[in-house]
C-alpha positions as CSV (number, residue, x, y, z in Angstrom):
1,X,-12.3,-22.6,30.3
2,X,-13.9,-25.7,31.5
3,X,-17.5,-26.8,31.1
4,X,-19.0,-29.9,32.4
5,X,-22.4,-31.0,30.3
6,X,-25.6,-31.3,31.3
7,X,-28.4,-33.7,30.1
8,X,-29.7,-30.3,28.7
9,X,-27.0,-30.1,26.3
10,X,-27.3,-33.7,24.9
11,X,-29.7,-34.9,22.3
12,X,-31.7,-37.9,22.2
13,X,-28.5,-39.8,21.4
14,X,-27.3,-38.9,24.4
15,X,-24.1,-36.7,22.8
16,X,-23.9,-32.9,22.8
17,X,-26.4,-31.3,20.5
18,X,-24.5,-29.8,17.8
19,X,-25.7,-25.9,18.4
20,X,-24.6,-26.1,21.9
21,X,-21.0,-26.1,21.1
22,X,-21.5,-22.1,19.4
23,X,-23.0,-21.3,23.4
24,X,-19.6,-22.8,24.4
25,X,-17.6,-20.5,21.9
26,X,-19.8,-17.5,23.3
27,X,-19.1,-18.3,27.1
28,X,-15.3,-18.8,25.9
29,X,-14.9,-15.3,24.2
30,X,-16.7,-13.8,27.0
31,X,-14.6,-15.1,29.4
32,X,-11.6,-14.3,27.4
33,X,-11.8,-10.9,27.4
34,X,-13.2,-10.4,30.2
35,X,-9.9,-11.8,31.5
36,X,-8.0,-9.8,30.0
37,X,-10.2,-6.6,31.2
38,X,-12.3,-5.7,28.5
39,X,-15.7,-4.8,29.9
40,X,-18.2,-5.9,27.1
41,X,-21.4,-4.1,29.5
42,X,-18.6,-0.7,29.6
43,X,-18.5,-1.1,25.6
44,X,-22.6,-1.7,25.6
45,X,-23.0,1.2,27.9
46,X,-21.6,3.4,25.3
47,X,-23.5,1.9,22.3
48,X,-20.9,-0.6,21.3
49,X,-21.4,-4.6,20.7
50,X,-19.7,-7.3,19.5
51,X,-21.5,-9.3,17.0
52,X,-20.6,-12.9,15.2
53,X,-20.3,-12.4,11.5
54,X,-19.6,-15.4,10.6
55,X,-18.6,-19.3,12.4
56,X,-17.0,-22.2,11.4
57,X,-17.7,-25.6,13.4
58,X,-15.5,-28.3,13.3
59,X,-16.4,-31.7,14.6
60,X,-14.1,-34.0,15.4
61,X,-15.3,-36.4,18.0
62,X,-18.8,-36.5,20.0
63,X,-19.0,-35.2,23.9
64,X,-21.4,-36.9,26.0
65,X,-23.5,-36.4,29.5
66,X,-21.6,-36.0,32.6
67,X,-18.0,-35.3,30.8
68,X,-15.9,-32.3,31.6
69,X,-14.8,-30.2,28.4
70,X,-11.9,-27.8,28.1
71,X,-11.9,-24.5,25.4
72,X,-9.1,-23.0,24.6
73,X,-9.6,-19.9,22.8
74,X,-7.1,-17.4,21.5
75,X,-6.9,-14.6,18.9
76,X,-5.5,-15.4,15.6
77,X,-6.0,-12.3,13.6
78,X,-7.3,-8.7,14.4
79,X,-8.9,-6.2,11.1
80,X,-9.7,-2.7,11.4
81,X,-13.2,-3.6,12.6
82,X,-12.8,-7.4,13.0
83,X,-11.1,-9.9,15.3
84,X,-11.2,-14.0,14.7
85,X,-11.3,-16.0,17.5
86,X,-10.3,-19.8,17.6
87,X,-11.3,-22.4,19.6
88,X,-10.2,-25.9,20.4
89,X,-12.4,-28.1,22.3
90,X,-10.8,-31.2,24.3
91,X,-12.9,-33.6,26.7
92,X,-11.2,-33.2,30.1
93,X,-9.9,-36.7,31.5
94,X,-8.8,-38.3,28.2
95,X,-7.4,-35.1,25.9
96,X,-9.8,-36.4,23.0
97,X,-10.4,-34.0,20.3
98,X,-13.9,-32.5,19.9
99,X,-14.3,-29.8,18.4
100,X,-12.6,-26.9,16.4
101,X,-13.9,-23.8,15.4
102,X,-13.7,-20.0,14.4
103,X,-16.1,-17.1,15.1
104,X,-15.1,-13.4,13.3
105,X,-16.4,-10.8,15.5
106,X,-17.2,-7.3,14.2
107,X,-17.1,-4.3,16.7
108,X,-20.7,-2.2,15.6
109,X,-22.6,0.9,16.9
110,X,-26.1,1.3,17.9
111,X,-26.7,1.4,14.0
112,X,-25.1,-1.6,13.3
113,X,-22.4,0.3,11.5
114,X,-18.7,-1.2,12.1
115,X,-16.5,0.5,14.3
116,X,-12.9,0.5,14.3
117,X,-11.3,-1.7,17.3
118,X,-9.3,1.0,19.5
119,X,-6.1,0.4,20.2
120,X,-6.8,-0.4,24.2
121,X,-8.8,-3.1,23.9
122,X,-6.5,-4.4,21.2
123,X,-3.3,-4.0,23.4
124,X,-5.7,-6.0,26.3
125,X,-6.3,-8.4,23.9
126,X,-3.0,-9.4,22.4
């Protein structure tokens, strides 16, 4: 997924503010399975969500206004309730390293009580 930044996501010293790369993470797992044809508002409908329990942020390198970033996400391990995504941020034109990163995502009911994965979505997401 590319994403070009915005003054908004800079700070004062003009590089990405360090937050804004977990709204990059979120955009990237959306878009990654909705790809692959999981329909997170389907799952929400029926009282299901995805939520983060726990992220790791790597930085590497900063990213500054006006440049074009990549994520590349993929799956690297699925749990009876639990996924962990992975995430490796380059800036476009030059292939610079910015950031790495995991999030572990828990599937939970209405109650916030895990849920197992099902085996669809799991198939979808392999």
């Amino acid at each position: 997924m590319e994403i070009k930044i915005y003054y908004e996501d800079t700070d004062c010293g003009n590089v990405v503010y360090y937050a804004n790369y977990l709204k990059f993470f979120e955009r990237a797992r959306t878009d990654y399975m909705n790809r692959r044809g999981v329909d997170l508002k389907a799952y929400h409908d029926k009282g299901v969500f995805f939520m983060v329990a726990s992220a790791r942020v790597d930085y590497r390198s900063p990213s500054h206004y006006g440049e074009t970033i990549v994520v590349d996400t993929w799956i690297s391990k699925f749990g009876g309730a639990s996924f962990i995504f992975q995430y490796k941020i380059t800036e476009k034109g030059s292939g610079r390293l910015v950031v790495e990163g995991e999030t572990t995502i828990v599937m939970v009911d209405t109650k916030q009580k895990l849920k197992r994965l099902d085996e669809e979505m799991v198939n979808k997401l392999k």
